[in-house]
C-alpha positions in Angstrom: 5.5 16.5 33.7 4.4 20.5 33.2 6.5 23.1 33.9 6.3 24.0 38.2 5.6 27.9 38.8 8.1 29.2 41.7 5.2 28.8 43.9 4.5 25.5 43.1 7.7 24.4 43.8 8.5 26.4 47.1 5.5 24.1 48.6 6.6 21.2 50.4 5.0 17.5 49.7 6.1 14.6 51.0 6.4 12.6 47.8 9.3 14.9 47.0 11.4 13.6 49.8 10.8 10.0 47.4 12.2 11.4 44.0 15.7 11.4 44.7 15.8 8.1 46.5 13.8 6.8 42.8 16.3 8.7 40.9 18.8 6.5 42.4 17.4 3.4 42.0 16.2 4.1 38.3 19.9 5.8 37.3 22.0 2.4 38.9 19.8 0.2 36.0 21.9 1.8 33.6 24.8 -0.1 33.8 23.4 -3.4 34.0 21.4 -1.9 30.9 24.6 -1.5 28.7 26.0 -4.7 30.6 23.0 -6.9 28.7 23.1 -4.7 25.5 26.2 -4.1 24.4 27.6 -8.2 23.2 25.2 -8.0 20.8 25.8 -4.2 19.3 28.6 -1.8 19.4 28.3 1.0 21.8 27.5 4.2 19.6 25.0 2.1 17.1 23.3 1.0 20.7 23.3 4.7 22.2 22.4 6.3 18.5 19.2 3.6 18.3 18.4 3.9 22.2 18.2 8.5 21.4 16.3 7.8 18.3 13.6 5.5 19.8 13.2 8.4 22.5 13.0 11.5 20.4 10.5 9.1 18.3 8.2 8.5 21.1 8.0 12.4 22.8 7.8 13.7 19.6 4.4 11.4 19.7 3.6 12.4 23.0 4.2 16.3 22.2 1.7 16.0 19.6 -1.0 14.5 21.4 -0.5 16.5 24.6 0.1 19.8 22.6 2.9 20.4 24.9 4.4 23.8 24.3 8.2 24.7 22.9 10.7 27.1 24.1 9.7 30.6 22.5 13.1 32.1 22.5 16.0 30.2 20.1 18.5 31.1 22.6 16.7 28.5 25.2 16.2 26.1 22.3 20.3 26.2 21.8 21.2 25.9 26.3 18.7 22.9 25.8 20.0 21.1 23.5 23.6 21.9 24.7 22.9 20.8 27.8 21.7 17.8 26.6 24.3 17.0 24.2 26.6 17.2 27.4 25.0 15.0 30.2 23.2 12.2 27.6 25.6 12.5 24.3 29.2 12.9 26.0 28.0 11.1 29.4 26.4 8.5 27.8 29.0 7.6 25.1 31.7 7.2 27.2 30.1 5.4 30.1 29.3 2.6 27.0 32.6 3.2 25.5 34.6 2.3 29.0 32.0 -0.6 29.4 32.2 -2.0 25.9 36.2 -2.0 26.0 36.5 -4.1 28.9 36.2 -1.6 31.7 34.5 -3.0 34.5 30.9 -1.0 35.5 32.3 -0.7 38.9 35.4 1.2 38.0 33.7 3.2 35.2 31.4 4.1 38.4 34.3 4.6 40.4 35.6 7.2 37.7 32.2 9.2 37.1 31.9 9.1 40.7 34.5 12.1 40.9 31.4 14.0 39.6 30.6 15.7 42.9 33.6 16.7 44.1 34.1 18.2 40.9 30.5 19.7 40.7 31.7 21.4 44.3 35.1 22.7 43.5 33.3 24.7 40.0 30.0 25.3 41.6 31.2 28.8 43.6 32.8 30.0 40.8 29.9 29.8 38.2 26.9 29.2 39.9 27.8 31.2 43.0 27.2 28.0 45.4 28.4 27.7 48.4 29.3 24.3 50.0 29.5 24.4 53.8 32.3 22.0 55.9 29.7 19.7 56.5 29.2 19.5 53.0 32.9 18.9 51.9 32.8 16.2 54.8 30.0 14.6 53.1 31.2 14.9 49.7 34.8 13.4 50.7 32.7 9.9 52.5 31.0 9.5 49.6 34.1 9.2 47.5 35.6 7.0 50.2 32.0 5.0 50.1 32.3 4.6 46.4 36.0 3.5 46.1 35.4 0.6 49.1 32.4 -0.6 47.2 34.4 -1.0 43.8 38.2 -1.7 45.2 37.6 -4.7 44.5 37.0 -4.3 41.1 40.7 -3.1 39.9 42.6 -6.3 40.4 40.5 -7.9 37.1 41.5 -5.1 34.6 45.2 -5.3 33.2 47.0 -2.6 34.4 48.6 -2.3 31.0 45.2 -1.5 29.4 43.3 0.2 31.7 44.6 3.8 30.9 43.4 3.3 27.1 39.9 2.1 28.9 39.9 4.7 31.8 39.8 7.4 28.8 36.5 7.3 27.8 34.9 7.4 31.4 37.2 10.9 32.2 35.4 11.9 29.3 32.0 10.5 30.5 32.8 12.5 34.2 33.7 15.6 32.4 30.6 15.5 30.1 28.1 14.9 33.3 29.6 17.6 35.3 29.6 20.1 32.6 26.2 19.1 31.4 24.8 20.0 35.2 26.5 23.1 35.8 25.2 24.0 32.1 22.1 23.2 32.4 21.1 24.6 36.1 22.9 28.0 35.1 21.2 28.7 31.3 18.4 26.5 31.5 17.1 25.0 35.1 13.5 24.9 33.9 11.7 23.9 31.0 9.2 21.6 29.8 9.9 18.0 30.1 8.1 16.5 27.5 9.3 18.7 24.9 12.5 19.3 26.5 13.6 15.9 26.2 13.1 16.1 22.3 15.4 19.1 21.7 17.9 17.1 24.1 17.6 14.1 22.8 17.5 14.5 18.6 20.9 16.4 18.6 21.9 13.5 20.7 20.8 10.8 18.2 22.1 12.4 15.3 25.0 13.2 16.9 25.8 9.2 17.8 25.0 8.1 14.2 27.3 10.0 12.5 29.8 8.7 14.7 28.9 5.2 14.6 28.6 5.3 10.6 32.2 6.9 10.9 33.8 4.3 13.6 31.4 0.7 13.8 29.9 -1.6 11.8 26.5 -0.8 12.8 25.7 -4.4 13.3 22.8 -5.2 15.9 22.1 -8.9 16.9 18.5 -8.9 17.7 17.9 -11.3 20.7 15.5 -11.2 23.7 18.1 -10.2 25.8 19.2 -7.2 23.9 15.6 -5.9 23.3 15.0 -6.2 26.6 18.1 -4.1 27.5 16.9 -1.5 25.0 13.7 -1.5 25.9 14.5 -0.7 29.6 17.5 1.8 28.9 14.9 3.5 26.7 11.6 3.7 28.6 13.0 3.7 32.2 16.9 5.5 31.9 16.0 7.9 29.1 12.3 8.7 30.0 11.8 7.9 33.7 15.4 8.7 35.2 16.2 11.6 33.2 12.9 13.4 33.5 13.7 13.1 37.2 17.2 14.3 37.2 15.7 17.3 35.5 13.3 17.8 38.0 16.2 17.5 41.0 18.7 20.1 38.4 15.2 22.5 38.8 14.9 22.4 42.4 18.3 21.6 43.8 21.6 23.4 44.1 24.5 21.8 41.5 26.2 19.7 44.7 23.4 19.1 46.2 22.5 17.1 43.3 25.4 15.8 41.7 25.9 14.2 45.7 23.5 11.8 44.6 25.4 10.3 42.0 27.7 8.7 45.3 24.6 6.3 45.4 24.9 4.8 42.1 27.7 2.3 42.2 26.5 1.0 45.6 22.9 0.6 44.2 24.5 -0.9 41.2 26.8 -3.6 43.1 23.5 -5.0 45.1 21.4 -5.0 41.7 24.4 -7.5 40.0 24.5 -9.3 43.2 20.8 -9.6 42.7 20.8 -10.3 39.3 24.3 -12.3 38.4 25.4 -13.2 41.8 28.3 -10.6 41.6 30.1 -11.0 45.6 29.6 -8.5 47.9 32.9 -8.0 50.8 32.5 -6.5 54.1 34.4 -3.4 52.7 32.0 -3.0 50.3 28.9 -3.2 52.5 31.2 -0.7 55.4 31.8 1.5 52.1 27.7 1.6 51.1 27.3 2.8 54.4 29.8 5.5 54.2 28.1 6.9 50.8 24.9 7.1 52.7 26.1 9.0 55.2 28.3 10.8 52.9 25.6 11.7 50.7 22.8 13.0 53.8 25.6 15.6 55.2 26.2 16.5 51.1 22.6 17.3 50.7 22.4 19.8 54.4 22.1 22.6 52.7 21.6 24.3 55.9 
């Protein structure tokens, strides 16, 4: 997980056609992470414990590895900014939505608005520039996304599901801002010690809130390690080290396009795991955010 030179990166392997596609499949395990976590803690006690565990363990591999820091303050400060934005806001109100009742699909549904979003900012700050094809691609994977989870609605009172939709706008605005952020003032940088300045503000961040809004109660089952165990060494370790990777080498759209793959990947992981159906709109709209996703990522 070093630091690529520009030449290292500009040479093509064939493994790197694999990293999104594992991305994809990594990032969907989230919410069926929170899903078996969070009836046993409350959601910013589980995210402040799941950031702590993380900066514990790179701090640990930092050490032994002797990976090296940022030498400037200012890339300390777009690091952990950057961080704060696509793990602390992200993160806090994905579990929020979740842990008020809001199903995973719709809270997918919502943050799946990140890449048309990503695309109308991206000109303006990161002078990107999306092609037809691309705004064709980026409106079927919206189209993809809402088949899969249409569904979905009809279980959440309509009277409630403003007060729950809240938290996963803020989740959306926190993931788009955090990419932009992050590919304009600070695209590369080491991983290993990367992830420590991103993640301690994170943590410290999520207890104070916690100690200010829950109970900080944690039930300790099976189930609920095993939730934190995988959201910790798999989400926060595996999946976001890739995403950085993509941030480093891809355009802002090009990346956030992936993000249409989530929900999909996520509805045939509950089907897998808790038998969750599957219509024939939502298989037609899995289709649609595959396609939609291939003409979002021609960047030629």
């Amino acid at each position: 997980m070093t630091q690529a030179t520009p030449h290292q990166s500009s040479v093509s392997n064939p493994l790197d056609s694999l990293v999104p596609l594992l991305f994809v499949a990594l990032w969907s395990t989230g919410f069926i992470g929170a899903k078996l976590g969070l009836p046993y803690v409350e959601p910013l006690t589980f995210l402040g414990l799941r950031f702590a565990i993380v900066t514990v363990l790179m701090l640990a591999v930092v050490a032994v590895v002797r990976a090296p820091w940022p030498l400037a303050g200012r890339a300390w400060g777009h690091i952990a900014v950057s961080g704060l934005l696509v793990h602390g806001v992200y993160l806090g109100g994905v579990f929020m939505a979740i842990g008020h009742g809001l199903p995973s699909g719709i809270t997918a549904l919502v943050v799946g608005l990140q890449p048309l979003l990503t695309a109308l900012v991206a000109g303006a700050l990161l002078g990107e520039k999306v092609r037809p094809a691309q705004w064709v691609g980026l409106a079927l994977g919206f189209s993809g996304v809402a088949l899969v989870v249409a569904g979905k609605v009809a279980t959440v009172p309509a009277g409630a599901l403003v007060g729950m939709l809240l938290p996963a706008v803020v989740a959306l605005l926190g993931i788009t801002a955090g990419t932009l952020y992050q590919k304009r003032f600070c695209p590369s940088f080491d991983l290993r010690t990367g992830s420590v300045i991103q993640y301690l503000p994170c943590a410290i961040a999520m207890a104070v809130l916690a100690y200010a809004a829950e109970s900080m109660a944690i039930t300790w089952t099976g189930e609920f390690v095993f939730a934190l165990g995988w959201l910790v060494l798999v989400l926060s370790l595996g999946a976001v080290s890739l995403l950085n990777l993509l941030i480093r080498r891809g355009g802002a759209v090009n990346v956030a396009s992936l993000f249409y793959l989530t929900p999909p990947t996520t509805a045939l992981i509950a089907w897998a795991m808790f038998g969750e159906t599957l219509t024939g709109w939502a298989l037609v709209g899995m289709a649609l955010a595959a396609v939609g996703v291939w003409l979002a990522r021609q960047t030629r």
